[in-house]
C-alpha positions as CSV (number, residue, x, y, z in Angstrom):
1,X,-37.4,50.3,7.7
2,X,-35.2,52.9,9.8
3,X,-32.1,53.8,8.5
4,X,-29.4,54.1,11.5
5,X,-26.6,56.5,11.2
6,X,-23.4,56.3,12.6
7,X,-23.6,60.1,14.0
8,X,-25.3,60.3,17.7
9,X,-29.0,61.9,16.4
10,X,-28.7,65.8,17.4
11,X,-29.4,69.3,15.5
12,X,-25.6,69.0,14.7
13,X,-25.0,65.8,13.7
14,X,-28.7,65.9,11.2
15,X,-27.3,69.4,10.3
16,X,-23.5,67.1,9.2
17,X,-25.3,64.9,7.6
18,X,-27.4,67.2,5.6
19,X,-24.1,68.4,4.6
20,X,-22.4,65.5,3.7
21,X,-25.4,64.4,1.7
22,X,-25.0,67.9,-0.2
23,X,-21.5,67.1,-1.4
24,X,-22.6,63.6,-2.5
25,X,-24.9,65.0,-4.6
26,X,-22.4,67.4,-5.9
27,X,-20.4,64.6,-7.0
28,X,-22.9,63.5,-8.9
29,X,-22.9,67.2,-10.5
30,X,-19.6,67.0,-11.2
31,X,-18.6,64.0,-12.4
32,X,-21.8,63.3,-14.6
33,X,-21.5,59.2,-14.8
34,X,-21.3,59.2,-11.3
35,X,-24.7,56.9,-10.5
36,X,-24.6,57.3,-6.4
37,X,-23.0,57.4,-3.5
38,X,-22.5,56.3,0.0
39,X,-20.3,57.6,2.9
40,X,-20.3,54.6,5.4
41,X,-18.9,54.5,9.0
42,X,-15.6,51.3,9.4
43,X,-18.9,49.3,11.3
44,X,-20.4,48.7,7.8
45,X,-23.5,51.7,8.9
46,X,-24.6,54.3,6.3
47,X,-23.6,57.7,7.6
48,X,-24.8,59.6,4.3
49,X,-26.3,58.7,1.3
50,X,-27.2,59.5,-2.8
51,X,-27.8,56.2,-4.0
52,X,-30.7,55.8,-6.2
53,X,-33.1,53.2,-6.2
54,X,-33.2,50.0,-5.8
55,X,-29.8,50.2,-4.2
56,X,-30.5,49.6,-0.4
57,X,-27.8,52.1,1.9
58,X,-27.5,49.2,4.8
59,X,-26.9,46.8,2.3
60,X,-24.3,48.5,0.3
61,X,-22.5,50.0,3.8
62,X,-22.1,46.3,4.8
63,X,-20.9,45.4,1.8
64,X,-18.6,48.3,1.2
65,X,-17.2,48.0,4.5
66,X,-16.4,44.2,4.3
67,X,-14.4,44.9,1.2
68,X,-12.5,47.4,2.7
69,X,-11.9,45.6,5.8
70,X,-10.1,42.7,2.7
71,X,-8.6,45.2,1.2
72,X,-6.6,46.8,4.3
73,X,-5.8,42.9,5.2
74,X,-4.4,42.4,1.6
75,X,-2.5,46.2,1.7
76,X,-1.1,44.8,5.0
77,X,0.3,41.6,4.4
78,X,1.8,42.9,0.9
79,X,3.1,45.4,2.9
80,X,1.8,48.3,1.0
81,X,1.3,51.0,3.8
82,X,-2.1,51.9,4.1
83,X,-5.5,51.8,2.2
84,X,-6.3,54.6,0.2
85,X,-8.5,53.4,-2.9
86,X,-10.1,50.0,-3.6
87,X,-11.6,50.4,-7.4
88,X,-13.5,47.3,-8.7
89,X,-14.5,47.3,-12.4
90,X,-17.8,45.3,-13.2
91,X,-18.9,45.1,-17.0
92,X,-21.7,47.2,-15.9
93,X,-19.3,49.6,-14.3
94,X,-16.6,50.8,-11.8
95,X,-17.5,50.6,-7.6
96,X,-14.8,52.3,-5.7
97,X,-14.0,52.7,-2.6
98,X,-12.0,55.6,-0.9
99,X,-11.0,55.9,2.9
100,X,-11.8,59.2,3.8
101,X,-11.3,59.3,7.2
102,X,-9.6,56.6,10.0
103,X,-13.5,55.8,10.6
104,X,-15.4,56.0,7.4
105,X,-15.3,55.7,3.6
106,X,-17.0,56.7,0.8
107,X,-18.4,54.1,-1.8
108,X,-19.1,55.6,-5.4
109,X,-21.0,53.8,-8.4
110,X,-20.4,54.4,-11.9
111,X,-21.7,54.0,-15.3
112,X,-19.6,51.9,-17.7
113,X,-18.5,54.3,-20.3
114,X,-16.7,56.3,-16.5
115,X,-13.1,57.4,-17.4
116,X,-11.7,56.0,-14.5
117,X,-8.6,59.2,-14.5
118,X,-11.1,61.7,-14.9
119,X,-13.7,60.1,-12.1
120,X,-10.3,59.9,-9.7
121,X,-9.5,63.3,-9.8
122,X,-13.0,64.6,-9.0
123,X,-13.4,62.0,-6.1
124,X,-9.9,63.3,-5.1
125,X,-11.5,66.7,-4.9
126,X,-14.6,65.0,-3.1
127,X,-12.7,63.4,-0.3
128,X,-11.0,66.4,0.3
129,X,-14.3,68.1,0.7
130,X,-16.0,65.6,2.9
131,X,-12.8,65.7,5.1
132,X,-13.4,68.9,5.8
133,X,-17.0,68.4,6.3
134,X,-15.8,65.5,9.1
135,X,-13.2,67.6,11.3
């Protein structure tokens, strides 16, 4: 099955892609209970990936996107301002979601024992990275 990207296919955009596939595995590096991760277009379309097996990048792009599209809707009616962070703990572990851009977010998966602080800060630092990555 073809994966579709939400970047036009072109030497640059593969070469941005590589790139942003490079930091998500550096997130991995750095925060070590870090299990995968997914930067996704607003659509619900995989734009990079590091997700292990058997976790399917269309699937989890649709699904990521879906519950940031509640998310924003909840942060709106409540007035909040906007979306930054979603975080959803599961007894098997965190799933969090972080707007990194007006179009795209990053969806990371974690191992239960994750210190939530700790994994914050170096998805803080991860964001700020892939931001630059995006301009």
């Amino acid at each position: 099955m073809p994966t579709y990207r939400a970047l036009p296919p072109s030497t640059s955009s593969t070469y941005k892609i590589q790139n942003l596939e490079k930091e998500l595995r550096f997130l991995r590096q750095l925060c070590p209970t870090v299990i995968g991760s997914l930067l996704l277009s607003a659509e619900g379309l995989p734009v990079a990936s590091d997700l292990p097996e058997p976790f399917e990048d269309e699937y989890m792009a649709a699904r990521a996107a879906a519950m940031m599209a509640l998310g924003e809707r909840i942060v709106g009616e409540l007035k909040r301002g906007e979306l930054e962070l979603l975080l959803i703990n599961g007894v098997e572990g965190p799933i969090t979601f972080v707007r990194v851009s007006d179009h795209v977010a990053l969806a990371v998966l974690c191992q239960p024992e994750t210190r939530i602080g700790v994994m914050l800060l170096d998805l803080a630092y991860a964001v700020s990275q892939l931001r630059l990555l995006l301009e």
